[in-house]
Backbone as a ProteinNet text record, in pm:
[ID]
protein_1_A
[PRIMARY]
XXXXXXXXXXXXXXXXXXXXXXXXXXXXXXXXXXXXXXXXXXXXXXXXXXXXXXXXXXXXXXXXXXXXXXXXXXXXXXXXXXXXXXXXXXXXXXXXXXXXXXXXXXXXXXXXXXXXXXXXXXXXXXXXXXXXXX
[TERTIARY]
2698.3	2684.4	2607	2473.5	2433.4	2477.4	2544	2654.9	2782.7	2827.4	2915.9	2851.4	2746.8	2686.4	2706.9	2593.2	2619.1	2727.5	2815.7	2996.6	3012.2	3040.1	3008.3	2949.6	2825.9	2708.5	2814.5	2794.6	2851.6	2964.4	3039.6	3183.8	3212.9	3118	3174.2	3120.9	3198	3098.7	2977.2	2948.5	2738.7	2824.1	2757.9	2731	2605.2	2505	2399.9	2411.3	2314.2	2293.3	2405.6	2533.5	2693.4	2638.5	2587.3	2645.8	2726.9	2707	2870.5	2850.2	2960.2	2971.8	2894.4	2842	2762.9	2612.6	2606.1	2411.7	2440.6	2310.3	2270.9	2145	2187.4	2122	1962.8	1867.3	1730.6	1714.8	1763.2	1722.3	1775	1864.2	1874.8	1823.1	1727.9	1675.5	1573.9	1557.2	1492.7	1342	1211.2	1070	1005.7	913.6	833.9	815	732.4	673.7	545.2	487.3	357.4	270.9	275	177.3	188.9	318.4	297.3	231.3	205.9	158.5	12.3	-15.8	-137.7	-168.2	-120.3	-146.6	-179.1	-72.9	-120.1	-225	-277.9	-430	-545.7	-515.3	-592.1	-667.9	-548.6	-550.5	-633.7	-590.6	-659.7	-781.3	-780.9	-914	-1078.9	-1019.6	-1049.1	-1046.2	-990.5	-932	-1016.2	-1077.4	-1167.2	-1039.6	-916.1	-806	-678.6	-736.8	-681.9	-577	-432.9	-300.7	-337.4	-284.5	-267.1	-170.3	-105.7	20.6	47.9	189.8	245.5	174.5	207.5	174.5	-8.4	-109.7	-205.2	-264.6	-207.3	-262.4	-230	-115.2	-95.4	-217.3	-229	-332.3	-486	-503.1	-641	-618.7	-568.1	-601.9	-581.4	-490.7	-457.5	-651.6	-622.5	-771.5	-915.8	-907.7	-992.4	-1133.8	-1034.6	-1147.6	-1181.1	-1297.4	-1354.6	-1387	-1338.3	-1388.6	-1396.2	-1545.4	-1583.6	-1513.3	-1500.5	-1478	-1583.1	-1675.9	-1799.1	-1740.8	-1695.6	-1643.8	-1518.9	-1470.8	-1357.4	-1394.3	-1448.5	-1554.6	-1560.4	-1669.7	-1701.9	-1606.9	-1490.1	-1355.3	-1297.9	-1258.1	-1275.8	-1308.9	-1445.4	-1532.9	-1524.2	-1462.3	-1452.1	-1285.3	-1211.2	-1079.5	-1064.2	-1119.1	-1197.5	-1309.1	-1350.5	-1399.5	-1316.3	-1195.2	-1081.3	-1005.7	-942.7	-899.2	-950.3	-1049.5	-1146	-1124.6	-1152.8	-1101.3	-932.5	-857	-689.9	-639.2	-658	-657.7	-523.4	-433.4	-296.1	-312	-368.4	-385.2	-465.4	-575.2	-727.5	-711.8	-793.9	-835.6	-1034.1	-1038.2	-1173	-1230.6	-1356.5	-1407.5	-1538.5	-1540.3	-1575.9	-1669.9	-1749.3	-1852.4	-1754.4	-1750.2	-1645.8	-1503.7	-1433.1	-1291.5	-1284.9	-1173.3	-1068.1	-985.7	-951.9	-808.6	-737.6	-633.4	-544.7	-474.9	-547.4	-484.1	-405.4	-292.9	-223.3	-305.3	-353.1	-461.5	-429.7	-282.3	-208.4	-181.2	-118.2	-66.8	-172.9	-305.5	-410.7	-338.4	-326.3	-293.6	-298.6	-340.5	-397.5	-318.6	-254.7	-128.2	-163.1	-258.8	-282.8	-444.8	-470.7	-633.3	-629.7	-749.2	-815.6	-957.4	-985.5	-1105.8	-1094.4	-1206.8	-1214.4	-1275.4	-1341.1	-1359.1	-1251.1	-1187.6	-1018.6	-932.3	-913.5	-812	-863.8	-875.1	-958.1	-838	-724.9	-667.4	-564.2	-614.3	-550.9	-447.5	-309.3	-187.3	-186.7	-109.4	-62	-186.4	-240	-353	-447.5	-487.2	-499	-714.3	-729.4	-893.3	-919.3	-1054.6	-1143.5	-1270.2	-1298.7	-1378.6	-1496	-1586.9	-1669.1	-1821.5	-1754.7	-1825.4	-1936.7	-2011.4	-2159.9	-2172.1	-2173.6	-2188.6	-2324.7	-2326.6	-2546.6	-2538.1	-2418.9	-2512.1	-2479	-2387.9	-2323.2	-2341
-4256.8	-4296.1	-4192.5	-4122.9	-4050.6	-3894	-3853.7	-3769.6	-3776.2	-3887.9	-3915.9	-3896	-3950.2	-3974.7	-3771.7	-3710.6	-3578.2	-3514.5	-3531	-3528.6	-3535.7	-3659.7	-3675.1	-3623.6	-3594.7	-3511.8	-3346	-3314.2	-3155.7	-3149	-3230.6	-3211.1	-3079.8	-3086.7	-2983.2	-3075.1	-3062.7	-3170.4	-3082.3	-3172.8	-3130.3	-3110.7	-2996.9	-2980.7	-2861.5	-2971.1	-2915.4	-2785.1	-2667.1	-2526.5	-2442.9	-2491.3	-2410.3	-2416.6	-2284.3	-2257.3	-2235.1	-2305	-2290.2	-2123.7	-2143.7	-1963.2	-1972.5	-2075.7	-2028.3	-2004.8	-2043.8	-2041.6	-1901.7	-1876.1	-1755.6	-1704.3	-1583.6	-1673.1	-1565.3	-1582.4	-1523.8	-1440.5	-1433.8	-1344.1	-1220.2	-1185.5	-1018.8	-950.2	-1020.1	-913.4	-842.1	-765.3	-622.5	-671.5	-656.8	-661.8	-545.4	-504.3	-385	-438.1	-301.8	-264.5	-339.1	-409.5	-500.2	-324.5	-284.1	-129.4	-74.9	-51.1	7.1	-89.4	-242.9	-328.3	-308.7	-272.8	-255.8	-152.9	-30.8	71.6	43.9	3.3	9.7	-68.3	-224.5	-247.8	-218.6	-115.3	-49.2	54	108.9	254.4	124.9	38.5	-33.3	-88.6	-108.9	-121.3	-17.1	126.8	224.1	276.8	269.1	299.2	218.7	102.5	18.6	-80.1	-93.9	-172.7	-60.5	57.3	126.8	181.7	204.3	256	431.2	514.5	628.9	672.7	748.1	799.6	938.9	960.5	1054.2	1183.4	1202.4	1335.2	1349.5	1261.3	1227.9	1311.9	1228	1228.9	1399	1430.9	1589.8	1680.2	1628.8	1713.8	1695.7	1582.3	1571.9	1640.3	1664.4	1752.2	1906.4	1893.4	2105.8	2127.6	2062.6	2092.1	2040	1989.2	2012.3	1880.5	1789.1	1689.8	1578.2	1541.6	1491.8	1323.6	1169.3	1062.4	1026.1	906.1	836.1	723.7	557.9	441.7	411.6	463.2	426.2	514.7	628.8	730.2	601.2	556	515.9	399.3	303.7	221.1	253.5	379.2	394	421.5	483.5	502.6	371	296.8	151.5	47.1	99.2	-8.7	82.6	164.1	282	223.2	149.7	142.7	-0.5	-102.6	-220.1	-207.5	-107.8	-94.3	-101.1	14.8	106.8	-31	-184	-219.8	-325.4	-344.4	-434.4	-437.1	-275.6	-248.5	-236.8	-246.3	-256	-96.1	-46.4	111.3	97.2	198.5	186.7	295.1	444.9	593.7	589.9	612.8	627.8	790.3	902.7	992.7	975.3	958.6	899.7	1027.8	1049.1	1165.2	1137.9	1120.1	1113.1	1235.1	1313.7	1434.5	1552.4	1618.9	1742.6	1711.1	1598.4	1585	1459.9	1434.7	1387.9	1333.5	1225	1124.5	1086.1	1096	1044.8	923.3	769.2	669	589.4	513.6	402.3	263.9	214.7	139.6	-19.1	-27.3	-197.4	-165.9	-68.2	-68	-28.7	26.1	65.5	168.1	257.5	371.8	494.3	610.9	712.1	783.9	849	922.5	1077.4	1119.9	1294.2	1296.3	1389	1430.2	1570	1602.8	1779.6	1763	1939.4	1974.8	1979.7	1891.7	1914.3	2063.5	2154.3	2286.1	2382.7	2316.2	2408	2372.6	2284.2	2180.8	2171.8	2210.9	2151.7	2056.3	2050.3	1988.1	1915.5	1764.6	1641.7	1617.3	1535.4	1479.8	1356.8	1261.2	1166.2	1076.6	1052.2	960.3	886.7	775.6	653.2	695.4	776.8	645.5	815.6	778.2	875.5	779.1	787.1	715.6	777.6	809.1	874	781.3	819.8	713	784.6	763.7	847.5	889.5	986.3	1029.2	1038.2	953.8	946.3	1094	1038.8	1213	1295.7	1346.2	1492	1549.3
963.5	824.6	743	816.2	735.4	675.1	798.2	766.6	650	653.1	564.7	409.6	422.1	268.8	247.2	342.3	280.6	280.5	338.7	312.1	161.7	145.4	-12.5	-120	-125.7	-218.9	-239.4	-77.1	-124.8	-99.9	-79.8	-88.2	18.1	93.6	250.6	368.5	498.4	574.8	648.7	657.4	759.3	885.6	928.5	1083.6	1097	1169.7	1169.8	1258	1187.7	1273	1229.3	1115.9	1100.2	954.9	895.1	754.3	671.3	534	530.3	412.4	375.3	331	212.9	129.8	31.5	55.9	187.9	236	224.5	236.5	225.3	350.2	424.1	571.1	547.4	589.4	568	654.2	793.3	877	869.6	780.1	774.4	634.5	627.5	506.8	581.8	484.9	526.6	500.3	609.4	593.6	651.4	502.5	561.2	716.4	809	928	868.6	968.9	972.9	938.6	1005.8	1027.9	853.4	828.6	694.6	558	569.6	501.2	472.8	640.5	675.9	667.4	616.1	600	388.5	359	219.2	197.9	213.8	227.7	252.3	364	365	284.2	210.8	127	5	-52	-153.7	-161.3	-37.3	11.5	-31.6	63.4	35.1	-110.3	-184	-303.3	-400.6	-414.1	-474.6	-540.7	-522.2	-564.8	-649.9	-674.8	-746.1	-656.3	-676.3	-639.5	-649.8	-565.5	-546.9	-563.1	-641.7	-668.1	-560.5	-483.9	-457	-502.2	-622.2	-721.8	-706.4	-702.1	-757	-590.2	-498.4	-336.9	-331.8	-394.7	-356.7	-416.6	-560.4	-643.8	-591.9	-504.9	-481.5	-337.7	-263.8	-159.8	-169.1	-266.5	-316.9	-419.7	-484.6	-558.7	-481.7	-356.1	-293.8	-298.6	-374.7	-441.1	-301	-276	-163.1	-242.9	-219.6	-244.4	-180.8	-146.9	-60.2	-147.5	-46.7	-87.8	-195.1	-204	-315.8	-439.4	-402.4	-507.9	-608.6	-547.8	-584.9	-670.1	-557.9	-670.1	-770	-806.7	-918.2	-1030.6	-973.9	-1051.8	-1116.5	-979.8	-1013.7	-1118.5	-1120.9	-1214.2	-1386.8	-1381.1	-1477.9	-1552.6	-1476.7	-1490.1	-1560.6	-1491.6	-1509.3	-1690.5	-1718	-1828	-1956.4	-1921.1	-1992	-1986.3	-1928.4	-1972.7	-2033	-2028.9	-2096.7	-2284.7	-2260.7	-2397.2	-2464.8	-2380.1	-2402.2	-2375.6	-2294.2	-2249.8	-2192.3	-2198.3	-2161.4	-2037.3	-2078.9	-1983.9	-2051.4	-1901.2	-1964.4	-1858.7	-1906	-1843.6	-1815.8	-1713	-1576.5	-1555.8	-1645.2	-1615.3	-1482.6	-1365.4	-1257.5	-1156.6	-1259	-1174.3	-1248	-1175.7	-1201.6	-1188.8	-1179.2	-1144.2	-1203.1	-1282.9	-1375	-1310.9	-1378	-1293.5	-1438.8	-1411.5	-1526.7	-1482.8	-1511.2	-1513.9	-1556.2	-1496.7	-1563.7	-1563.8	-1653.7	-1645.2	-1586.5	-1654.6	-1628.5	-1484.2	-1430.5	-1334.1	-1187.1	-1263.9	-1204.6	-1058.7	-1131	-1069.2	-1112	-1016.2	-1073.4	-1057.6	-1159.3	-1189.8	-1147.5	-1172.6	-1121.6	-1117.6	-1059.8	-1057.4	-1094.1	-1138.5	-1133.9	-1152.9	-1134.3	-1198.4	-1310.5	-1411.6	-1503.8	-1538.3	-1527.5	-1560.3	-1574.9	-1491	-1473.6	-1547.2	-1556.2	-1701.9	-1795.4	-1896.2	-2011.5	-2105.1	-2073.2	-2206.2	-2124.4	-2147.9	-2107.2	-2197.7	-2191.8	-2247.1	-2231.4	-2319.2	-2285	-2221.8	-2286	-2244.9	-2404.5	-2367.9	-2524.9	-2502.8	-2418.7	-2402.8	-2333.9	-2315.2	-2195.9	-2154.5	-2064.9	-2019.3	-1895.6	-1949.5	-1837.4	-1747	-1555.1	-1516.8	-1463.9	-1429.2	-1337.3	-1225.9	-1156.3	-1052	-964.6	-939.3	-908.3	-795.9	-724.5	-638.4	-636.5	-796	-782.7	-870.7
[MASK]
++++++++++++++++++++++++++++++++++++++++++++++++++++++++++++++++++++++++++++++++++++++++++++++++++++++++++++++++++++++++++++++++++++++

């Protein structure tokens, strides 16, 4: 009897465990690697919540720039400021080195030395955070 009723409703019959062609089945979609999940939490972690861009990760190891998780913090709480105020690209003046942020997306689009760059683009804000030990 209870079969019949769902007979009725969907106008296909039940047989439990047999989908019919409009299900849609869950087990072949594609899920990150547990490791690479855990690899990006990590990096955010480290990062004080802030996203690292491709381009950004290249420029901070060619220019030589060294952040601790506290470094980042402080970037962090610098980013957290910039949208406080409605900051779209804030450029993060951070000791001697510069980050050019996406502020909504909280991600740091490129880094440099500021001594070496002097002339930033495309950016709404500047925002400079403190470096206690540099």
């Amino acid at each position: 009897m209870p079969n019949e009723f769902l007979d009725r409703i969907a106008g296909v019959p039940y047989t439990p465990g047999v989908r019919t062609p409009n299900q849609k089945s869950t087990s072949n979609t594609q899920h990150p690697a547990f490791a690479d999940v855990l690899g990006q939490v990590e990096q955010l972690g480290s990062t004080g919540g802030l996203k690292v861009s491709a381009h950004a990760s290249e420029r901070i190891s060619q220019r030589g720039v060294t952040m601790t998780a506290q470094d980042w913090l402080q970037v962090s709480q610098a980013v957290d400021r910039a949208e406080a105020k409605g900051c779209k690209d804030a450029y993060v003046l951070y000791g001697n080195t510069g980050f050019v942020v996406n502020v909504p997306n909280r991600t740091v689009v490129t880094a440099m030395v500021h001594q070496d760059h002097t002339i930033v683009t495309n950016i709404d804000s500047v925002v400079m955070a403190s470096r206690p030990d540099r």
